[in-house]
N, C-alpha and C positions, 0 to 999 in steps of 0.2 A: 379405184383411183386410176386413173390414165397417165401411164409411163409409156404410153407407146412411142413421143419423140427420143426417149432414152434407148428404146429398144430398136428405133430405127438407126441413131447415131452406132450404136453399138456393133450394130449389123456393118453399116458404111464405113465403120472405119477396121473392119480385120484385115484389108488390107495393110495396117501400119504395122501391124506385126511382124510383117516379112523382114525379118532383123535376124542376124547372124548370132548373134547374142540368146538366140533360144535355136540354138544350134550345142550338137556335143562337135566340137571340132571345127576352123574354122574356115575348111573346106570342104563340112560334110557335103553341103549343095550347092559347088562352085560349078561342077561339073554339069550340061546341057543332056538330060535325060527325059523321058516321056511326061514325067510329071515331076514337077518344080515344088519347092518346100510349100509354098500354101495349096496346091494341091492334096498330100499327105495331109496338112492343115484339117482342111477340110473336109477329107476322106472320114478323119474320126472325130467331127463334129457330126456326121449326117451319119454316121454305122449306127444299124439298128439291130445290129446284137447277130446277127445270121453268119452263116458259115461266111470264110475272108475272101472265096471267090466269087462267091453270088453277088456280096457287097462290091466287089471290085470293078465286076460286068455292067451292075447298078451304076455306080457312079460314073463310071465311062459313058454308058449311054447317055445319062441325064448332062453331064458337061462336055463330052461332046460330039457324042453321036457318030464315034469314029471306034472301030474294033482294034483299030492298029495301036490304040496307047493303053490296051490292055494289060498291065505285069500279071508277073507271077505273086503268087500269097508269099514267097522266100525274099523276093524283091522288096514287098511292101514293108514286110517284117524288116527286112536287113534297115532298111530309109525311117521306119517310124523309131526304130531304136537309135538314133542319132536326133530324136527329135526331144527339147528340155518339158517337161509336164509344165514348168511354170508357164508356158504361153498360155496355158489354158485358167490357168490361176488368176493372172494379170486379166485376162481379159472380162471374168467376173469381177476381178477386184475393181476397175473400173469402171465397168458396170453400175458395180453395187453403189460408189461414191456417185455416179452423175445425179442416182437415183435419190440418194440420199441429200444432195442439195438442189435438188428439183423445186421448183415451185410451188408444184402442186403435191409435195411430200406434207403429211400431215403427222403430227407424234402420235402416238398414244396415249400418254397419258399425261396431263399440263403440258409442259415444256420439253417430255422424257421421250426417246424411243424407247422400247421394253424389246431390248435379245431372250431366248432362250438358248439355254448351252446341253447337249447332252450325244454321250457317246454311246456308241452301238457298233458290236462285232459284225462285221462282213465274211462272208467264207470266198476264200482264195481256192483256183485252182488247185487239186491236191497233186502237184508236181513237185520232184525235191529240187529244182532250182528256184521254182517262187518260194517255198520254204524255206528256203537258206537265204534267197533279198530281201525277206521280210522278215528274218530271227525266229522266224518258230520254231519251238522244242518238237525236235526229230521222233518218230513215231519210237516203241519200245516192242519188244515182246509182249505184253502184255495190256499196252494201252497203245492205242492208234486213231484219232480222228479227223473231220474235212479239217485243214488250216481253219484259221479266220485270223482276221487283225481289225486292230481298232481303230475307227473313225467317229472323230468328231465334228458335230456342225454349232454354228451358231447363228440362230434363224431372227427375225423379224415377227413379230407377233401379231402385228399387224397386216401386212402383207406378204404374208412366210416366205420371203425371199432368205436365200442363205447365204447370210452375210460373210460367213468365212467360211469353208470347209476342210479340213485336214485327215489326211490318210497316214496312221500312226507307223510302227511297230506291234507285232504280237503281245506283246508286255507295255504297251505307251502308258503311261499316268496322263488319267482324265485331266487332273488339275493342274500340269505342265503343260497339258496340250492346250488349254482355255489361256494360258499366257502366252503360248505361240497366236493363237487367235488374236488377244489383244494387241499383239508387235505387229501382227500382219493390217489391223483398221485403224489402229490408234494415227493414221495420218488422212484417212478415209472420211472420218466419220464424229464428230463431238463428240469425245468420251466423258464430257463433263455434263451432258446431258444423255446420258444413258445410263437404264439401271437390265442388270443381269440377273435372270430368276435360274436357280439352280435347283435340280432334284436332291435328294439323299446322296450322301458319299460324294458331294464337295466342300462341305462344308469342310475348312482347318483355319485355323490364325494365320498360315503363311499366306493363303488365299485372300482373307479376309485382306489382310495387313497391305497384299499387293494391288487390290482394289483400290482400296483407301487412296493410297498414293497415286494413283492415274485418278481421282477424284472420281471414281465409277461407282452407283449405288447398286446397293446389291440385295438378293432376296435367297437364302436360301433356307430349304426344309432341311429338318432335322431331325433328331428322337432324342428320348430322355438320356441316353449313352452319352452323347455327347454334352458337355460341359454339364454335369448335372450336380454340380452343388451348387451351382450361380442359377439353375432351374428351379429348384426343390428349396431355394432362399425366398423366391418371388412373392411376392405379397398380392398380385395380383396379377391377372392374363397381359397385361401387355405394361411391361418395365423398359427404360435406359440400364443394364448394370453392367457391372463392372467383372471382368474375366481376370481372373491372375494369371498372371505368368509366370511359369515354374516349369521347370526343370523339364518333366514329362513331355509339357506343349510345346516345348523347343526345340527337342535333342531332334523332332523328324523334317525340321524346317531346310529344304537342303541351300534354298538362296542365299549364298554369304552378306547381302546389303540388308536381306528383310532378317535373318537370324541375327545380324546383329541390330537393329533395331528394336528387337523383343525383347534381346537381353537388358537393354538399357530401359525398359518398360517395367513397370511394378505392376501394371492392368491394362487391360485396354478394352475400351469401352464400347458398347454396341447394343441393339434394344432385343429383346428376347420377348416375340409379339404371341398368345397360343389362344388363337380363334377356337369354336367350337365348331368344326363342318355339322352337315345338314344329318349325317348318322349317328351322332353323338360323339365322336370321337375328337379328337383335342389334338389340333396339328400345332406344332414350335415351328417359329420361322424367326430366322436371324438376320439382320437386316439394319444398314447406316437412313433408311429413308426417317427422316425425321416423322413423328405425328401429326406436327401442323399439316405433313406435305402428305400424309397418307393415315388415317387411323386402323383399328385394329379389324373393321369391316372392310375397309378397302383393302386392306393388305391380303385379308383372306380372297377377295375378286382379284387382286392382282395374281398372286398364285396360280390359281384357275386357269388362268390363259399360257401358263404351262402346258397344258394338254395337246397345242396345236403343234407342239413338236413332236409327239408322238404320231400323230396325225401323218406331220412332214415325211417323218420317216418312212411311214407306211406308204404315203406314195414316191417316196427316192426305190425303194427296194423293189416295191412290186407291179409301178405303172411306170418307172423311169427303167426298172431293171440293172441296179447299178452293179450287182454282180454278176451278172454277165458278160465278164470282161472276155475281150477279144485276144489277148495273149497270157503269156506265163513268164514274161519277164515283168520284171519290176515297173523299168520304164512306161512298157504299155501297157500295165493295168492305171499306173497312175495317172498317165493319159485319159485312159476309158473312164475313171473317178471324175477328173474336175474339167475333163468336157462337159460330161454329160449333167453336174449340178448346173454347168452355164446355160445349157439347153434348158435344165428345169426352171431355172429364174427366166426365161424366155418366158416358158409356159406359162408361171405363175404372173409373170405382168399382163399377158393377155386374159386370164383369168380375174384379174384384178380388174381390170377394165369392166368386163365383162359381171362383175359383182357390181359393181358401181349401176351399170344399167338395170340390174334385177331388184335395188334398193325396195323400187316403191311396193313392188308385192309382196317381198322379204318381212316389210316394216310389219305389214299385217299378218302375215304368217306367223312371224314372231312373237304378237300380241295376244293371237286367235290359239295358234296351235302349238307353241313353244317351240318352233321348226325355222328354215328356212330355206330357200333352193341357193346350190351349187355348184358351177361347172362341173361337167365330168371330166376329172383330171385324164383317167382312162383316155377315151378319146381324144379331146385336147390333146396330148401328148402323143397320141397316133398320128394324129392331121400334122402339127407340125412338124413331127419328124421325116411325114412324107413330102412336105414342103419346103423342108428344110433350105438342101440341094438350092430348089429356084429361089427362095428366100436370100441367099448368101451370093449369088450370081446376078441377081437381076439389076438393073434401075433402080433409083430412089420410089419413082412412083410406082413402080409395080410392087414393090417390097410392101408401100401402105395398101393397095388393093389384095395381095394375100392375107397382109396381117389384121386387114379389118374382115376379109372374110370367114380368118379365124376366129375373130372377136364374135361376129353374129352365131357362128355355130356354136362356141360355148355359152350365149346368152339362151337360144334352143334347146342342147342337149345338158341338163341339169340332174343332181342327185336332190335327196331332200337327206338335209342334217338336222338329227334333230338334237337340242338340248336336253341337257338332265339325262341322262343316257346312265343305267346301270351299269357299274364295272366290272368286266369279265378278266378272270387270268391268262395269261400270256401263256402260249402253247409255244414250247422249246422244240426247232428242227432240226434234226443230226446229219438228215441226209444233206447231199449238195443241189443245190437246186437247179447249177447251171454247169454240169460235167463240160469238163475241154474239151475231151474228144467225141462229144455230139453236139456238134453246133446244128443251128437251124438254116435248111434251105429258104424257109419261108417266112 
């Protein structure tokens, strides 16, 4: 689909950012210095993970071609640290709503957008000041490993744009963090037309119950542990029944509006759908979508497109680099987090574009060989980040001659994805992938 007027509006207006209001103090940048708050801005929309002087000589050159407004890496530090992460928050979230009341925005499925929601640890610098900004349990005598903290996204399944992103604590709950999500779109986006698919280990009644009430449909997997006597009652693969409320399913509800709401509940009601996947094995999924609006085949194809958040993931971490953060305070790793998702939504609508043109040999790939071809995120994500810089600096009309030249070269350089694809186990890494004290020159 073509978002590219949203991604040019989006471009043309970082200018309105320049507000005091995403300042810590409110004469961090009163003062006439070599480079002015959207300079910094800007600096860490275009950093592309390399040591903070090469990047520094970089952006001088490319904006203005002058050695004299070179700082030092303690300067840029001291100035990025006065800078609020939310500029970078707002300016996806904005994003994300132009895009989402676009014209040419199509749903998923009827009337529904389809989010997926799922968290995943990032490793932190192992310095003990980022350890201590982000709550992690201090290393021991005898146990010691890299930080990490958790971060949650909440993507688009359609056009894996990601809709919200959050950067947790060491200990965050997923399911706390998916209601930070909802506060942060629920003005963004029709919540009364979106359903959330959730993996294992979200499912709870506080969850369920908080759904409900923002009228948000939901989909999540489950196993027989959970509610299994209202399973093991079933008369059949896909029932409405009825959950009790007792004692148990309450006492961990910590929301005082939704825990008291349960207690004044004898049941509450919701459907318990358990397809047969294609290996024989028998998935539960729990779910407000009625059957007129979805049966127990489609609810199994809905699930399925779960997968494209893992997908997400795999290129936020290892084509976007998002642990590659450029400092060790708190501040500016959270910077280097929800710049660099905004860049990624850049990408993925040139990407989008760019799938929309691949449609008609896709269709038969699809039919012929169960495949189809894909931008290379890889690349794409090179090019613009090398583009960036002129991208955010130029004219309107230059902005659309970079960004369509983006678009041809991602319709060019393509992977092939194929369907049906057997499941391999996730390989667990201990080391850190992106040490502070070896940045890259290059």
């Amino acid at each position: 689909m073509n978002f590219m007027v949203e991604v040019e509006n989006s471009i043309c207006r970082i200018e309105d950012y320049n507000d005091y209001k995403y300042w810590y103090g409110r004469k961090a940048f009163t003062r006439v210095r070599k480079w002015s708050f959207m300079d910094y801005v800007l600096f860490v929309l275009v950093n592309k993970g390399r040591s903070s002087s090469i990047e520094i000589e970089e952006y001088v050159k490319e904006r203005w071609d002058d050695e004299s407004k070179i700082i030092s890496k303690q300067a840029l530090s001291k100035q990025r640290l006065k800078i609020k992460p939310k500029i970078f928050k707002d300016m996806n979230l904005d994003f994300i709503k132009d895009v989402f009341n676009s014209s040419e925005f199509e749903h998923d499925f009827k009337d529904y957008t389809i989010l997926l929601v799922d968290g995943s640890d990032l490793q932190l610098p192992n310095i003990k000041i980022t350890k201590e900004e982000f709550n992690v349990a201090p290393d021991t005598i005898v146990y010691t490993q890299a930080p990490s903290v958790k971060a949650s996204m909440l993507i688009d399944a359609k056009y894996n744009l990601v809709v919200d992103a959050i950067l947790g604590d060491f200990k965050s709950n997923e399911r706390e963090l998916v209601k930070q999500h909802i506060s942060n779109i629920e003005d963004k986006i029709n919540l009364e037309k979106t359903i959330i698919i959730f993996d294992r280990g979200y499912i709870s009644l506080e969850l369920m119950l908080f759904l409900e009430n923002k009228g948000i449909k939901y989909l999540f997997r489950s196993n027989e542990r959970y509610y299994q006597n209202e399973i093991l009652t079933m008369k059949s693969r896909d029932e409405t029944v009825q959950l009790e409320i007792n004692t148990n399913r309450t006492q961990n509800i910590k929301d005082k509006n939704i825990k008291k709401q349960a207690l004044n509940l004898e049941y509450y009601q919701t459907r318990i759908s358990k397809p047969l996947l294609d290996n024989g094995v028998t998935e539960i999924l729990f779910t407000n979508i009625t059957e007129s609006e979805a049966d127990i085949h489609k609810l199994k194809e809905l699930y399925k497109m779960r997968w494209e958040i893992e997908l997400n993931y795999e290129k936020i971490k290892n084509k976007i680099r998002i642990e590659n953060f450029s400092g060790k305070r708190r501040t500016i790793i959270e910077q280097d987090f929800y710049s660099q998702i905004y860049i990624f939504n850049l990408q993925m609508a040139i990407q989008n574009k760019a799938q929309k043109e691949l449609e008609p040999e896709n269709k038969e790939l699809r039919e012929k060989h169960d495949k189809e071809k894909r931008p290379n995120t890889n690349l794409g994500i090179g090019r613009l980040k090398n583009k960036l810089t002129q991208i955010l600096l130029k004219p309107l009309n230059e902005i659309k001659r970079i960004l369509n030249n983006l678009i041809i070269k991602s319709i060019k350089f393509t992977t092939d994805y194929k369907f049906n694809r057997p499941s391999t186990n996730r390989k667990t890494k201990r080391h850190v992938k992106y040490p502070y004290n070896l940045r890259r020159s290059f």
